[in-house]
Biopython code that builds the backbone (N, CA, C, O; Angstrom):
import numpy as np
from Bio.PDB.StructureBuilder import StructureBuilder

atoms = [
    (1, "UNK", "N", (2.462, -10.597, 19.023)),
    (1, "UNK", "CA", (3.464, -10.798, 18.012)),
    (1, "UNK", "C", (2.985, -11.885, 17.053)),
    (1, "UNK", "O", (2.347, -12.896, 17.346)),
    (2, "UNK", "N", (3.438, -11.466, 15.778)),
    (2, "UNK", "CA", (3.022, -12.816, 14.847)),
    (2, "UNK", "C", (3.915, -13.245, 14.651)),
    (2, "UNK", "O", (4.980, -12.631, 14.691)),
    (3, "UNK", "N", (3.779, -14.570, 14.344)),
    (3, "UNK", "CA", (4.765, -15.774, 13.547)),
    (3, "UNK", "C", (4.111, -16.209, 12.467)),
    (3, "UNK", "O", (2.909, -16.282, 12.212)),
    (4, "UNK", "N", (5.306, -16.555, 11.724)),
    (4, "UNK", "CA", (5.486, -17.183, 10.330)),
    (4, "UNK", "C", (4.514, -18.023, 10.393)),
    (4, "UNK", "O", (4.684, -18.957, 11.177)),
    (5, "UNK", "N", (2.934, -17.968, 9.450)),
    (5, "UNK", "CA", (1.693, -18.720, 8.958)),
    (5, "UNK", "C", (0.798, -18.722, 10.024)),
    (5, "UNK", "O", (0.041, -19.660, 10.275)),
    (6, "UNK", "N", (0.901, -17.340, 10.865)),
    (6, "UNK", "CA", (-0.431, -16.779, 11.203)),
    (6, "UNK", "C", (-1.374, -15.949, 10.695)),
    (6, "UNK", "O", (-1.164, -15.003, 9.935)),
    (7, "UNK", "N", (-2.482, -16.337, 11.150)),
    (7, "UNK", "CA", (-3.405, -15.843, 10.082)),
    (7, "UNK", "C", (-3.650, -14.581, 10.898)),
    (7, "UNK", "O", (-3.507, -14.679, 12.117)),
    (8, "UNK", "N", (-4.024, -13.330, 10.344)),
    (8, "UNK", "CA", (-4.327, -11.527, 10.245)),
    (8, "UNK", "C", (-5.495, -11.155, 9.801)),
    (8, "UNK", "O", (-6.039, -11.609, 8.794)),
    (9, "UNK", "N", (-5.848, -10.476, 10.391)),
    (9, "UNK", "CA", (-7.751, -9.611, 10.227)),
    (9, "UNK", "C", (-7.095, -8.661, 8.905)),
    (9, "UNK", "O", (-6.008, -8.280, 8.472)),
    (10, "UNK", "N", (-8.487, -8.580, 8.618)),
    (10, "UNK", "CA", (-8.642, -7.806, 7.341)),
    (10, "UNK", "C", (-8.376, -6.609, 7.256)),
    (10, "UNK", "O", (-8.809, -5.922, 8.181)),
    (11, "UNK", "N", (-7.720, -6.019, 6.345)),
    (11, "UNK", "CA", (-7.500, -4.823, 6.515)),
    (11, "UNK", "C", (-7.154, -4.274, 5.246)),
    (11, "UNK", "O", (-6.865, -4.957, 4.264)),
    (12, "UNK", "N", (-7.208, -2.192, 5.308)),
    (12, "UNK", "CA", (-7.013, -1.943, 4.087)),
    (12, "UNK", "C", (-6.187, -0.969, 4.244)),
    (12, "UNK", "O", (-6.206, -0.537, 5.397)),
    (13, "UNK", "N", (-5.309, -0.331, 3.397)),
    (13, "UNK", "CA", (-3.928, 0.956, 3.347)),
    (13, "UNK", "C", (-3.836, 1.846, 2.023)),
    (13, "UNK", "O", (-4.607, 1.619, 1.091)),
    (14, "UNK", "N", (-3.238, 2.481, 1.980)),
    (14, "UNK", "CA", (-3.002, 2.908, 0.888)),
    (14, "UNK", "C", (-1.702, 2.374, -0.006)),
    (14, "UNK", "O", (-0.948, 1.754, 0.744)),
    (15, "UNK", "N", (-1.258, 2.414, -1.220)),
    (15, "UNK", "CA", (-0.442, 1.654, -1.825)),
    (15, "UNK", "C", (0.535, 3.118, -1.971)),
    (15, "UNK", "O", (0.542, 4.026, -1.140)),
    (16, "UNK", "N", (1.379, 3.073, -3.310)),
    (16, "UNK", "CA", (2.541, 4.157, -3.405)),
    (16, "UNK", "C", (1.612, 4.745, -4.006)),
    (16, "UNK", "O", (1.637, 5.976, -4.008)),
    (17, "UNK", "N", (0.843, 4.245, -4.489)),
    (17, "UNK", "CA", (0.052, 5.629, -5.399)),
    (17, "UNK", "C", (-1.178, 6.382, -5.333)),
    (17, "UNK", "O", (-1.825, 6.998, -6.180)),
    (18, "UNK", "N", (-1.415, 6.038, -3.363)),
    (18, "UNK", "CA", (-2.462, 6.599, -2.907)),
    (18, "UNK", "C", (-4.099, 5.905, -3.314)),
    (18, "UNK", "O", (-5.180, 6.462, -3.124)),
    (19, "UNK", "N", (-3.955, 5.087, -3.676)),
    (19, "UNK", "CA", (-5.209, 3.770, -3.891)),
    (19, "UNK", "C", (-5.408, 3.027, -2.695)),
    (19, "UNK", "O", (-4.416, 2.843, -1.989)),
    (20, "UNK", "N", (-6.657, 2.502, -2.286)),
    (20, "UNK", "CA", (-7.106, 1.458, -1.206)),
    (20, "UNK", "C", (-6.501, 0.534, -1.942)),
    (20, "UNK", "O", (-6.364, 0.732, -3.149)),
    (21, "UNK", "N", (-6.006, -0.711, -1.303)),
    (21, "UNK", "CA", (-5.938, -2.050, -1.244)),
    (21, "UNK", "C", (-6.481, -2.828, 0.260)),
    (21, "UNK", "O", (-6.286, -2.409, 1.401)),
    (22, "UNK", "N", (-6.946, -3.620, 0.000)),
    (22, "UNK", "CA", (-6.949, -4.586, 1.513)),
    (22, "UNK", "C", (-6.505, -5.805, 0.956)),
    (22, "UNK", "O", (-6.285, -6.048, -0.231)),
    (23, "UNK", "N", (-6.395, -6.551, 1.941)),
    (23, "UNK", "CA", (-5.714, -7.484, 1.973)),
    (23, "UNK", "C", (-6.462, -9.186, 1.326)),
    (23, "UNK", "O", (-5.917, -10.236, 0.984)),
    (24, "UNK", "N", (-7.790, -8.789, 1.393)),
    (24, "UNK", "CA", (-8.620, -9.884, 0.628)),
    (24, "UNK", "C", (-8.348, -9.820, -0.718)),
    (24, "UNK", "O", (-8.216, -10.932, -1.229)),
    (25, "UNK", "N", (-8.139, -8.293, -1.929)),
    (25, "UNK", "CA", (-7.513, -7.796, -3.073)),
    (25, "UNK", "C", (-6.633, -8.340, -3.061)),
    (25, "UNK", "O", (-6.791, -9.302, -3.813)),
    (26, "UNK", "N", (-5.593, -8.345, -2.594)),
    (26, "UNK", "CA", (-4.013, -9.138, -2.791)),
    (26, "UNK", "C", (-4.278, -10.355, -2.496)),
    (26, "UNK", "O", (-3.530, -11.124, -3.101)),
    (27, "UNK", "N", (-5.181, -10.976, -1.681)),
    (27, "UNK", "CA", (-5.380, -12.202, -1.705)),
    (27, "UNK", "C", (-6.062, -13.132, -3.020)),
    (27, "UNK", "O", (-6.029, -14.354, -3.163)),
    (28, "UNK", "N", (-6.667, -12.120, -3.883)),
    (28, "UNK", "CA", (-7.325, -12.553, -4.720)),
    (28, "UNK", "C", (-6.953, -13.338, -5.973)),
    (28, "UNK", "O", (-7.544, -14.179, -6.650)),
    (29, "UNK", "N", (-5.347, -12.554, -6.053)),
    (29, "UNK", "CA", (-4.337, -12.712, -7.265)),
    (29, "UNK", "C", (-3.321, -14.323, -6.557)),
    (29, "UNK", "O", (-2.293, -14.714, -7.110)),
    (30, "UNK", "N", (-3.887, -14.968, -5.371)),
    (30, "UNK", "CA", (-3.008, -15.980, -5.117)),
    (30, "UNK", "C", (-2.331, -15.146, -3.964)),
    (30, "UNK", "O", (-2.466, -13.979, -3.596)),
    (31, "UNK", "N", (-1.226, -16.641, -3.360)),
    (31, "UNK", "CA", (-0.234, -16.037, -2.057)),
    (31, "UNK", "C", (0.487, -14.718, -2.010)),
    (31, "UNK", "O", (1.258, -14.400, -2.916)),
    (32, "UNK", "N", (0.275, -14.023, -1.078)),
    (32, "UNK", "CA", (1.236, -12.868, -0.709)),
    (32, "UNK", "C", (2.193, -12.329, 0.392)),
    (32, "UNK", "O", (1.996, -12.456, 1.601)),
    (33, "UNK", "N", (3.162, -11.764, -0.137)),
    (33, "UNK", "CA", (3.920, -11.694, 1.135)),
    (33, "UNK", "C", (4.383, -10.240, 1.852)),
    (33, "UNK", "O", (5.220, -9.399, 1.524)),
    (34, "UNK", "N", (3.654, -10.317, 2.733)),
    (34, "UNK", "CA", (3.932, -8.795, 4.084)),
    (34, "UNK", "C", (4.914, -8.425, 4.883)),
    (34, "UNK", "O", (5.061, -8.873, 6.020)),
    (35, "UNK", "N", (5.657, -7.577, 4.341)),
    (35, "UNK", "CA", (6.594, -6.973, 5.006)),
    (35, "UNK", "C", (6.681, -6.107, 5.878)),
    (35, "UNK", "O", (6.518, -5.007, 5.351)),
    (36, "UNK", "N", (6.889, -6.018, 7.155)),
    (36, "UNK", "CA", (6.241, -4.663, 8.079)),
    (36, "UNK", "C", (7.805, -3.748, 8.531)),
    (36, "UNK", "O", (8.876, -4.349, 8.607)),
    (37, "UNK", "N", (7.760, -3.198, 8.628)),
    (37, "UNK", "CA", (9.197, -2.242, 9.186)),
    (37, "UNK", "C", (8.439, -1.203, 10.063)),
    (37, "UNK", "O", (7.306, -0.734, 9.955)),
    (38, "UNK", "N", (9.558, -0.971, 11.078)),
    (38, "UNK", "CA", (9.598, 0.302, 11.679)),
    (38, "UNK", "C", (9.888, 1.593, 11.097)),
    (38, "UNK", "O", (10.614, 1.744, 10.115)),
    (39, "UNK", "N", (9.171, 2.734, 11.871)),
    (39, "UNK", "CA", (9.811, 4.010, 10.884)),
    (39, "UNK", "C", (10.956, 4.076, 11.146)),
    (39, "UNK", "O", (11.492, 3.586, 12.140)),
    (40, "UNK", "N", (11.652, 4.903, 9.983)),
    (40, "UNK", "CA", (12.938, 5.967, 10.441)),
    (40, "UNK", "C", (13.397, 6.307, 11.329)),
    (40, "UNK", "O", (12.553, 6.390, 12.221)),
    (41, "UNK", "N", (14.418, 6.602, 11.664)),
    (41, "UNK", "CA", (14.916, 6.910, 13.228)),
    (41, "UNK", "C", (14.221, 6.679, 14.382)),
    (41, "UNK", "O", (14.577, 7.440, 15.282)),
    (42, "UNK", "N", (13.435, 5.973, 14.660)),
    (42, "UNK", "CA", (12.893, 5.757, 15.648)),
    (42, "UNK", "C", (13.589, 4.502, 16.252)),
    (42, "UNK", "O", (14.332, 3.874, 15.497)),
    (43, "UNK", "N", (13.388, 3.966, 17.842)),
    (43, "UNK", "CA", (13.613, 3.400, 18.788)),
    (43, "UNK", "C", (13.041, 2.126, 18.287)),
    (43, "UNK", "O", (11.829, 2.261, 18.119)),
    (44, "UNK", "N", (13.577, 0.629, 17.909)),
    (44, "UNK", "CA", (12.774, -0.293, 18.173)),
    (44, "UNK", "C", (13.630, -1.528, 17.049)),
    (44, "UNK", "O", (13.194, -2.674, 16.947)),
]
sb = StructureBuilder()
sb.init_structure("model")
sb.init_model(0)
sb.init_chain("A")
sb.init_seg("    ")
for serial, (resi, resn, name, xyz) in enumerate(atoms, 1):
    if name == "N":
        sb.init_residue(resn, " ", resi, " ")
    sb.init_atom(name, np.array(xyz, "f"), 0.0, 1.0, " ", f" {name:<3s}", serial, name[0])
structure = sb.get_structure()
């Protein structure tokens, strides 16, 4: 589990418009902030 101002391995996803980003890119423009959710109807 993470907590608030732990640091996360690198990584990359797709955005809404089907483009790579990783996370060094968003790092590049200054601080960012990650939001994670569970899917849809699912358990959790």
């Amino acid at each position: 589990m993470l907590s608030a101002g732990d640091a996360v391995e690198e990584f990359e996803l797709l955005d809404q418009h089907g483009e790579s980003v990783s996370l060094s890119r968003l790092l590049a423009d200054g601080p960012a902030v990650l939001y994670f959710y569970i899917k849809a109807k699912t358990p959790g």
